[in-house]
C-alpha positions as CSV (number, residue, x, y, z in Angstrom):
1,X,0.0,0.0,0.0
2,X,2.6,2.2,0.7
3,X,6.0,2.7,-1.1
4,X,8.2,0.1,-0.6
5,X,10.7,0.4,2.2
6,X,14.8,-0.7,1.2
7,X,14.9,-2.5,4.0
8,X,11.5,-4.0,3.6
9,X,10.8,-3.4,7.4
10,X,8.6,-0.7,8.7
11,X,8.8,0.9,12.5
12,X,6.1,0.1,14.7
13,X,4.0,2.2,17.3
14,X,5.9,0.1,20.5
15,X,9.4,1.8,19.4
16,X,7.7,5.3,20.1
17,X,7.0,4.4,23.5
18,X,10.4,4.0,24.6
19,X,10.7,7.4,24.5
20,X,9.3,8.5,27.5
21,X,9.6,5.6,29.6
22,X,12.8,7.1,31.4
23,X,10.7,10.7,31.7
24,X,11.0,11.1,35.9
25,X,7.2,11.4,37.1
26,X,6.2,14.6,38.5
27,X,6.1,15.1,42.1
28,X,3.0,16.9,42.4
29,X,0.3,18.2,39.7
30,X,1.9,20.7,37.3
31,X,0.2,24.2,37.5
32,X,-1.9,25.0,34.2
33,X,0.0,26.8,31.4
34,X,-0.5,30.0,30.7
35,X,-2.9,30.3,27.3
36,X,0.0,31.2,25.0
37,X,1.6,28.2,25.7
38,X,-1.5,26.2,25.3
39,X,-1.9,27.7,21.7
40,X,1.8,27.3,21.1
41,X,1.7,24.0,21.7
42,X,-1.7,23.6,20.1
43,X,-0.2,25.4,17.1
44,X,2.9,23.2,16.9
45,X,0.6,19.5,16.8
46,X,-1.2,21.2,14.1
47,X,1.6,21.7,12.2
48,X,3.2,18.0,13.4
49,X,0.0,16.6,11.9
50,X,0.2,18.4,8.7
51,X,4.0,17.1,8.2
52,X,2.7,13.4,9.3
53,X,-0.6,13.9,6.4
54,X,1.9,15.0,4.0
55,X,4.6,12.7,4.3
56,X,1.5,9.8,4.4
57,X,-0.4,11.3,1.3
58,X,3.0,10.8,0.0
59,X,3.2,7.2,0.2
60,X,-0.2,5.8,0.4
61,X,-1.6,4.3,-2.7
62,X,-5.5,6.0,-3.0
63,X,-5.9,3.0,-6.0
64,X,-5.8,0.3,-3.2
65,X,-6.5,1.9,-0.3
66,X,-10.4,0.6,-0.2
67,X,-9.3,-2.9,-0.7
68,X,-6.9,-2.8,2.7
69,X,-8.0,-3.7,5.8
70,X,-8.4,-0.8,8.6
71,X,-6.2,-2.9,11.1
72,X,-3.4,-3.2,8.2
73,X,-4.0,0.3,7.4
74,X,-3.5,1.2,11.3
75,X,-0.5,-0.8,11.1
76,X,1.4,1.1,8.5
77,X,0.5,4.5,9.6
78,X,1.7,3.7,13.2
79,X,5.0,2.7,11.4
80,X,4.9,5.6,9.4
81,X,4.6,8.1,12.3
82,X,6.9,6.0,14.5
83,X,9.7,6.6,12.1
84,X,9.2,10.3,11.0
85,X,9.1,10.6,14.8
86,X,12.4,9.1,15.5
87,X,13.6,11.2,12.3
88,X,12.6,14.6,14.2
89,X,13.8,13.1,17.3
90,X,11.0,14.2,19.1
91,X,9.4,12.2,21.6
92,X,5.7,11.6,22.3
93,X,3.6,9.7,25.1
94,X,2.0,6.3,23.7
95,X,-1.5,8.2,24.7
96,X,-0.7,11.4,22.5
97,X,0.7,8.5,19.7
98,X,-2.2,7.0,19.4
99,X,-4.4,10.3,19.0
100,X,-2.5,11.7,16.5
101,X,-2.8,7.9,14.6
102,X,-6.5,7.9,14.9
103,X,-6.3,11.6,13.8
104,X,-4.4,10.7,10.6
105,X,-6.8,8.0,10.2
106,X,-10.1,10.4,10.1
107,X,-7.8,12.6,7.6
108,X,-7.6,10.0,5.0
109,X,-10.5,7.4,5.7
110,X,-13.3,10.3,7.0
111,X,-14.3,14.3,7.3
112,X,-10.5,14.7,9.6
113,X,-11.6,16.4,12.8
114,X,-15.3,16.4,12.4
115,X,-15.3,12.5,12.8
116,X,-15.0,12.2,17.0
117,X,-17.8,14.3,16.7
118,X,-19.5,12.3,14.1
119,X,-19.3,9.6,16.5
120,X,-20.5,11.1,19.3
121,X,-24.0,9.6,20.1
122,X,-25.4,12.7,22.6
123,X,-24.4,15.6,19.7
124,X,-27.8,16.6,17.5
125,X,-25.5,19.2,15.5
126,X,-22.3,20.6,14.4
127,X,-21.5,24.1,13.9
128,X,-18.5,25.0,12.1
129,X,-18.2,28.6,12.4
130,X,-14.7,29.3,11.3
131,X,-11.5,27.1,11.1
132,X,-11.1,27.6,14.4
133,X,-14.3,27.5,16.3
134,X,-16.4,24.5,16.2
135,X,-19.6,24.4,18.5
136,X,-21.6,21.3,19.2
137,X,-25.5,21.0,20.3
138,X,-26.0,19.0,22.8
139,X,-30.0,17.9,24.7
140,X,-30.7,21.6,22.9
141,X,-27.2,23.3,24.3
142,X,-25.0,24.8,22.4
143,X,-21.0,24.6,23.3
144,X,-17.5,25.2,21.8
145,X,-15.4,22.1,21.5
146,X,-11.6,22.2,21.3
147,X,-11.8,20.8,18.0
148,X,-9.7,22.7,15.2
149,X,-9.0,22.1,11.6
150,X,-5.8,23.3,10.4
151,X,-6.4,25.9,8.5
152,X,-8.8,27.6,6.3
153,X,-7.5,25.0,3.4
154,X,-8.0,22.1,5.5
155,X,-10.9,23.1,5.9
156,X,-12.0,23.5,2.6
157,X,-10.7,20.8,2.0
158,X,-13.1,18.5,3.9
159,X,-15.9,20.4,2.6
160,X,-14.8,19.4,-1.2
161,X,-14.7,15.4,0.2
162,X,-18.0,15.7,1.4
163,X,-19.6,17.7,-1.7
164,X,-18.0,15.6,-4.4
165,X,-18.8,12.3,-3.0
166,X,-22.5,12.8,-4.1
167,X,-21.3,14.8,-7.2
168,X,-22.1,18.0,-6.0
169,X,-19.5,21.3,-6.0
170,X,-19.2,24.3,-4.1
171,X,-16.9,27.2,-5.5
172,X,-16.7,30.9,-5.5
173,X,-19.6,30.6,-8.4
174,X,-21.5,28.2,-6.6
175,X,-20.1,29.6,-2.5
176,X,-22.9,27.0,-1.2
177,X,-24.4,23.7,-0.9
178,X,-26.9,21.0,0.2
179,X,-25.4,17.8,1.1
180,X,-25.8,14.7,3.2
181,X,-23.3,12.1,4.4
182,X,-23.8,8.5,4.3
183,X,-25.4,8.1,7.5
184,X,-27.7,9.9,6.0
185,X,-26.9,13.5,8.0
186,X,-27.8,16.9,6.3
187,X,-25.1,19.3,5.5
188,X,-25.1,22.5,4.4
189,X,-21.9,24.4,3.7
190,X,-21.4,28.1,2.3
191,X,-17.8,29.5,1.1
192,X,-16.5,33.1,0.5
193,X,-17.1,35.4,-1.0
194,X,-20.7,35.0,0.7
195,X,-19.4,34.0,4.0
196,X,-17.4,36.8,5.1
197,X,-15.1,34.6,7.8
198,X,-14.4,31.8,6.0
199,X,-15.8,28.9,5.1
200,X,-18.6,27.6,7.3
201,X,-20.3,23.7,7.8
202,X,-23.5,23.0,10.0
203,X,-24.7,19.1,10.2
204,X,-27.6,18.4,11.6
205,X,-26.7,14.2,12.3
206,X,-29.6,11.8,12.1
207,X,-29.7,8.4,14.6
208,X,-28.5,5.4,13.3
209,X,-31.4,4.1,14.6
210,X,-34.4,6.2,13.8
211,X,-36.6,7.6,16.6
212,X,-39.6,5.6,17.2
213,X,-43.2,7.5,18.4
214,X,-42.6,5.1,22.0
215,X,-39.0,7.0,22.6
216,X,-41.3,9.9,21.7
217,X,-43.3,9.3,24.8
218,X,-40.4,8.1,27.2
219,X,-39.3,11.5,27.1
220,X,-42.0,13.6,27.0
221,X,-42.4,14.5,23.2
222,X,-46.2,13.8,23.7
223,X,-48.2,11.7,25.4
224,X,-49.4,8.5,24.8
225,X,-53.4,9.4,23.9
226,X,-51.9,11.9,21.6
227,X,-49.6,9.1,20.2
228,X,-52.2,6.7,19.7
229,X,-54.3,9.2,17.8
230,X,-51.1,9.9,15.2
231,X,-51.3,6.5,14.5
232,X,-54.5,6.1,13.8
233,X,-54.5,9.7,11.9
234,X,-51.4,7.3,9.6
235,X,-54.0,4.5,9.2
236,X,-56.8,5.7,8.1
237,X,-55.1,7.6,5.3
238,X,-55.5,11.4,6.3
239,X,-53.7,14.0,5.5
240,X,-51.3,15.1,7.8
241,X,-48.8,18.9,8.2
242,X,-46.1,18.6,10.2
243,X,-44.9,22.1,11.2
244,X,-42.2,23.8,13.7
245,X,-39.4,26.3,13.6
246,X,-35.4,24.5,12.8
247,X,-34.5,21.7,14.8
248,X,-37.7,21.0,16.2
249,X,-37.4,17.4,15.2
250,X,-40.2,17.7,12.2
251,X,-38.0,14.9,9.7
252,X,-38.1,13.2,12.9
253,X,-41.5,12.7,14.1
254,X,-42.6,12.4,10.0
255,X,-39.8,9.4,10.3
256,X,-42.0,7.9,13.2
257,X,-45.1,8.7,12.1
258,X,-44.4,6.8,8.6
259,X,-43.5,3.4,10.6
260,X,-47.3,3.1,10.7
261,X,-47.9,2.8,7.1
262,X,-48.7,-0.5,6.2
263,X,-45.8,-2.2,3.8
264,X,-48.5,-3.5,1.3
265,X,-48.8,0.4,-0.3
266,X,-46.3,1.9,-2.7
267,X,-44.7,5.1,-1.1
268,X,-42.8,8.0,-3.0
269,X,-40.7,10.2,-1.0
270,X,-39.6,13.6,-2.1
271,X,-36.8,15.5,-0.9
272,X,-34.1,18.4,-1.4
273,X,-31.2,16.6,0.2
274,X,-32.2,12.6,1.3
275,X,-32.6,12.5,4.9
276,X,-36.2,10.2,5.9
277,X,-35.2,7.1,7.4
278,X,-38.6,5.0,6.4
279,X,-38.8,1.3,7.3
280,X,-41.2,0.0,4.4
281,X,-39.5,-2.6,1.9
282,X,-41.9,-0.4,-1.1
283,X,-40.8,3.1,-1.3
284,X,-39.2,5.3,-4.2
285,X,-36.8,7.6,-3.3
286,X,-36.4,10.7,-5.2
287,X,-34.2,13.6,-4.9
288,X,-33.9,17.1,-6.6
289,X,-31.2,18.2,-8.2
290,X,-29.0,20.8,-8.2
291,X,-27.9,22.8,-11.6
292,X,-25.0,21.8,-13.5
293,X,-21.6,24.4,-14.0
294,X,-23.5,26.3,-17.2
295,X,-26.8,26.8,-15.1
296,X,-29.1,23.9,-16.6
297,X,-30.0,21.3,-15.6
298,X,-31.8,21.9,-12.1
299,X,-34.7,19.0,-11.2
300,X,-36.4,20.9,-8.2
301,X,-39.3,19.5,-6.1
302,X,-42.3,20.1,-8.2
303,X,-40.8,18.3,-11.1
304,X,-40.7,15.3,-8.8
305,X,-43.9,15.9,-7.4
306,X,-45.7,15.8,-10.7
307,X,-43.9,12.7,-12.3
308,X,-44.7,10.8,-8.7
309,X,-48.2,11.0,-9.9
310,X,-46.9,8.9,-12.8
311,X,-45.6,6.7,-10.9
312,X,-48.9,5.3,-8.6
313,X,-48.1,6.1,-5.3
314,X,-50.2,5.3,-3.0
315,X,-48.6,7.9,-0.5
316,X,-46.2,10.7,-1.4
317,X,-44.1,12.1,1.3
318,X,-42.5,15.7,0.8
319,X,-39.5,16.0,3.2
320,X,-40.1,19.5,3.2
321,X,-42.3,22.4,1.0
322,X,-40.8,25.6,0.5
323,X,-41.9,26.8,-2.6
324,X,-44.8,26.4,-5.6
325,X,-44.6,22.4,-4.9
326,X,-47.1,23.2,-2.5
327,X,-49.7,23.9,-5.2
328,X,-49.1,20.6,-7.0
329,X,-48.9,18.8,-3.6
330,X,-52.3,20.0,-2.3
331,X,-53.7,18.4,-5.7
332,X,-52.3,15.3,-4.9
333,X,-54.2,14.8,-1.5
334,X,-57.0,16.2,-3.3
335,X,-57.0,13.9,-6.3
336,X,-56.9,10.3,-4.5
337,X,-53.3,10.3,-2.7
338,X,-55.0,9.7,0.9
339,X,-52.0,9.3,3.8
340,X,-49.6,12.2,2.4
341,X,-47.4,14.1,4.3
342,X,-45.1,16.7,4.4
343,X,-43.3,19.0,6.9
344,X,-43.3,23.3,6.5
345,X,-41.4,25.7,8.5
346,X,-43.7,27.5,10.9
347,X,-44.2,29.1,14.4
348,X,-47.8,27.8,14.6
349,X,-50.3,25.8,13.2
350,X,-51.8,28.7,12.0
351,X,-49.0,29.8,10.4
352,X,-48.2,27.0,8.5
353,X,-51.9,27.2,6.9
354,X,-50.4,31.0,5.8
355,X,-47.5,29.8,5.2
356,X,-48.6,27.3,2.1
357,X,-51.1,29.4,0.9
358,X,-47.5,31.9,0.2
359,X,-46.1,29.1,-1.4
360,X,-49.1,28.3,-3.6
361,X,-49.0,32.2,-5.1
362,X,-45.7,31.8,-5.4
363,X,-46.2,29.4,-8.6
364,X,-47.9,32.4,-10.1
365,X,-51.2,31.4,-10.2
366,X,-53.9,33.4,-10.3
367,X,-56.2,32.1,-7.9
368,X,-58.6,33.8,-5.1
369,X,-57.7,33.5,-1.7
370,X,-60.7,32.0,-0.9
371,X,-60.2,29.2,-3.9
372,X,-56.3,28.6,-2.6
373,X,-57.7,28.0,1.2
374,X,-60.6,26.3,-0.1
375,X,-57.8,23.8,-1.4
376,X,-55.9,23.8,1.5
377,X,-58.5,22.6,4.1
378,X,-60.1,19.9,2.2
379,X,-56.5,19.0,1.5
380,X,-54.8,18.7,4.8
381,X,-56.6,17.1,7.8
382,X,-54.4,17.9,10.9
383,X,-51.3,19.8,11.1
384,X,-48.8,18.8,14.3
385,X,-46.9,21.9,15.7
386,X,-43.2,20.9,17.1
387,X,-41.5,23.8,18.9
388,X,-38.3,23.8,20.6
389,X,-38.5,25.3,24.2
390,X,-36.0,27.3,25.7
391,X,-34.3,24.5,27.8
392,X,-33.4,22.6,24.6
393,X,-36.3,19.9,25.1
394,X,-38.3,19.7,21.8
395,X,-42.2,18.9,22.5
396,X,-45.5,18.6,20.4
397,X,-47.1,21.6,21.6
398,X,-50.3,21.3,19.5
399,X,-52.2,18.7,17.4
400,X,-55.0,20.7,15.1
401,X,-57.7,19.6,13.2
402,X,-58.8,21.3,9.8
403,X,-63.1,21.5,10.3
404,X,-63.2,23.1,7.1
405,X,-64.2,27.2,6.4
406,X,-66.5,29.7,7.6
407,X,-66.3,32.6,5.0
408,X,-63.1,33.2,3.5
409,X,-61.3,31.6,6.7
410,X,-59.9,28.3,7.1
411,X,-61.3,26.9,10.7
412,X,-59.7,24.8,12.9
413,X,-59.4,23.2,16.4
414,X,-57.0,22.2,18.6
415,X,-57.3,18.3,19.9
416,X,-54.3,18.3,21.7
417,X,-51.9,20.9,23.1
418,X,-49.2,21.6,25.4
419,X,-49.3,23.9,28.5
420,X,-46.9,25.6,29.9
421,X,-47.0,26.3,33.9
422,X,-43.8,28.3,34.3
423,X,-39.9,27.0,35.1
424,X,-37.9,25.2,38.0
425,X,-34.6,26.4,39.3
426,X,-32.7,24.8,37.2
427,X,-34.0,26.7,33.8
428,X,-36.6,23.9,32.6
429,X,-39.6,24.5,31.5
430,X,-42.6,23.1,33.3
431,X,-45.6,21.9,31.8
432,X,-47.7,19.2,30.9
433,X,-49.6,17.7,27.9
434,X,-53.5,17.3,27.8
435,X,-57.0,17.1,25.2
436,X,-58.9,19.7,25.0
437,X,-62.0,18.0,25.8
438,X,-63.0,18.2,21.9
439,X,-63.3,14.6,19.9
440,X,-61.9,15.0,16.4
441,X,-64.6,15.4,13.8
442,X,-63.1,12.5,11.8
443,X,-63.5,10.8,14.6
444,X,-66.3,8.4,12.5
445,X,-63.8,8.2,9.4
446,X,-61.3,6.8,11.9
447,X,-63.8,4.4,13.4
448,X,-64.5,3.1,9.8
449,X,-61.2,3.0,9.0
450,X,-60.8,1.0,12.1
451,X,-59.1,3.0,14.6
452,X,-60.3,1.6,17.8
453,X,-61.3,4.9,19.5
454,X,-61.9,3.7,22.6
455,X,-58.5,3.7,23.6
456,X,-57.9,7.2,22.9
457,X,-59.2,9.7,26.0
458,X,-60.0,13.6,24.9
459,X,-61.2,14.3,28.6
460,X,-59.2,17.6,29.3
461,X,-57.1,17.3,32.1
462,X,-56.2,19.0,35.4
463,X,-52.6,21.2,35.7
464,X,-49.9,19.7,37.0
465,X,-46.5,19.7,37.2
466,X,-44.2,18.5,34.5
């Protein structure tokens, strides 16, 4: 894999060792280093690693490298670093040794510094503001990690590995990007000359294991009437609008709310960058497309949602609308695709309503207000408001039924919602989920659908404490 040594042998991670085994242990605790000397000696790694990359780049063979093992592969860059070690003559703890090997690892085999991260199970996202400060969400928290690329070129040059391994580019014509990574995360990057401090990466990750509605419950989401109700809204093939602000866990809850669909129907999903985690063993999954270096060639959503139509679904799923899709989507629920769903960026139920009514007018038709929400609400039977709350926790704050209009306005009523009863000391927010004492007016489709409605209570309850 690598060239060819003279001698035929290669150094080995034990050698390194040896060079601190005769280092006297301190006595007591060393105080902490001024911070000049921490980025000094933060400084100098950087540059160590970038030595250790080049010499490696060097000598590795990219032709074979997905044919070797990652324990042979291990084996040679320890060497490798073991002897351009010895060469410096500069000694390094077997703990720091086998960082900077894992390290060199992630550079050629992953995304370099982003991978610990990647790996971490309790971050939800990765902010990469500059090459030099990288903050992390964690349970709804945001916090700067230690982590570091390089440079500005390193980290452009991460970005280009993630881009072009689902032929996309990013360049100062094209300074930004939609993206996803194999585990199915959503990227989004954006380069100068539109981002004014450099280059700059946020990933929002995605479990390995998808959410299920019952993890839902365990912590709080919703509750388990409301829960039971979602899955019988899924069943008996209404029409459902999943709405919240960013990271509110919309793909989320649509990606535990599809589990319910039965695997004997034909499902087409639509999406800007590939990201819904469905179980079923029939679905189509489409993607848009981005346009080529001249300008031509862009496949957005509506072109996908029309030619789904040609392809008998018997649910389409829009990862998310954001533009004149909308239009053609509403005439799909409307023309004999029962069960779809889709997700839209809003602050309220009632805002979402506004919200694809925008999106209709946006395809330039020339339709009354009254004929566009006329659409809408014998489109779209409930919409399920997500909001983020200020401790981090992401709830289901309201679950809205579409009744149908009175005038030129869409009516609606809530089923379900979310009270809020104040905070605790320690900043969370206190609350607790309950009916409204209203039963759905579907509530006979569901039964001859059948839902079993019996198991589903819409007594309103008393406050309590979350």
């Amino acid at each position: 894999m690598f060239r060819e040594f003279q001698t035929g042998e290669t150094a080995t991670a034990p050698n390194v060792v040896r060079f601190g085994q005769n280092r006297p242990a301190p006595v007591a605790p060393a105080p902490e280093p001024p911070r000049a000397v921490v980025d000094a000696d933060l400084q100098s790694r950087l540059e160590l690693k970038s030595k250790l990359h080049d010499v490696l780049l060097e000598r590795l063979n990219l032709a074979v490298l997905d044919k070797i093992q990652e324990d042979e592969l291990r084996r040679e860059v320890s060497g490798l670093v073991a002897e351009v070690l010895k060469d410096l003559g500069r000694p390094m703890r077997s703990e720091d040794f086998r960082q900077i090997v894992d390290e060199l690892l992630d550079e050629v085999l992953g995304l370099g510094p982003l991978e610990p991260l990647l790996a971490d199970p309790t971050i939800n996202d990765i902010l990469v503001n500059s090459f030099d400060k990288v903050y992390v969400e964690r349970r709804g928290v945001l916090e700067r990690t230690a982590v570091r690329f390089r440079d500005e070129r390193h980290l452009l040059r991460i970005i280009d590995k993630i881009v072009s391994r689902i032929g996309r580019r990013i360049d100062e014509s094209v300074p930004w990007v939609d993206a996803r990574l194999e585990d199915g995360s959503r990227v989004n990057a954006i380069i100068r000359p539109c981002a004014i401090d450099g280059p700059s990466v946020s990933i929002r990750k995605f479990s390995r294991v998808p959410l299920t509605m019952q993890s839902m419950i365990d912590i709080d989401t919703l509750s388990e009437d409301a829960a039971r109700l979602l899955r019988g809204l899924v069943e008996a093939r209404l029409n459902i609008l999943i709405s919240g602000g960013t990271g509110t866990g919309k793909t989320t809850m649509l990606n535990a709310m599809s589990s319910y669909i039965s695997n004997r129907e034909r499902i087409v999903t639509i999406e800007d960058a590939a990201e819904l985690q469905l179980q079923q063993e029939h679905v189509v999954r489409l993607e848009t497309r981005p346009p080529n270096p001249s300008g031509n060639g862009a496949i957005i959503q509506r072109d996908l949602v029309r030619n789904a139509l040609r392809m008998r679904p018997d649910r389409i799923i829009v990862g998310e609308v954001r533009g004149p899709e909308a239009f053609d989507m509403l005439q799909a629920m409307n023309t004999g695709h029962d069960g779809s769903m889709t997700t839209v960026h809003a602050n309220t139920a009632r805002d979402a309503l506004g919200r694809i009514e925008q999106m209709v007018t946006m395809g330039g038709f020339e339709l009354p207000h009254s004929a566009v929400r006329g659409q809408i609400a014998s489109a779209i039977h409930f919409v399920v408001q997500l909001t983020r709350l200020s401790d981090g926790r992401r709830r289901v704050t309201s679950i809205s039924e579409l009744t149908g209009m009175e005038g030129d306005v869409i009516t609606m009523q809530d089923i379900f919602v979310f009270k809020r009863t104040g905070k605790d000391a320690d900043g969370r927010v206190r609350g607790y989920f309950t009916p409204t004492g209203i039963r759905p007016q579907s509530a006979e489709q569901l039964i001859a659908a059948g839902v079993d409605m019996s198991g589903i209570s819409f007594v309103k309850r008393a406050p309590k404490d979350d």
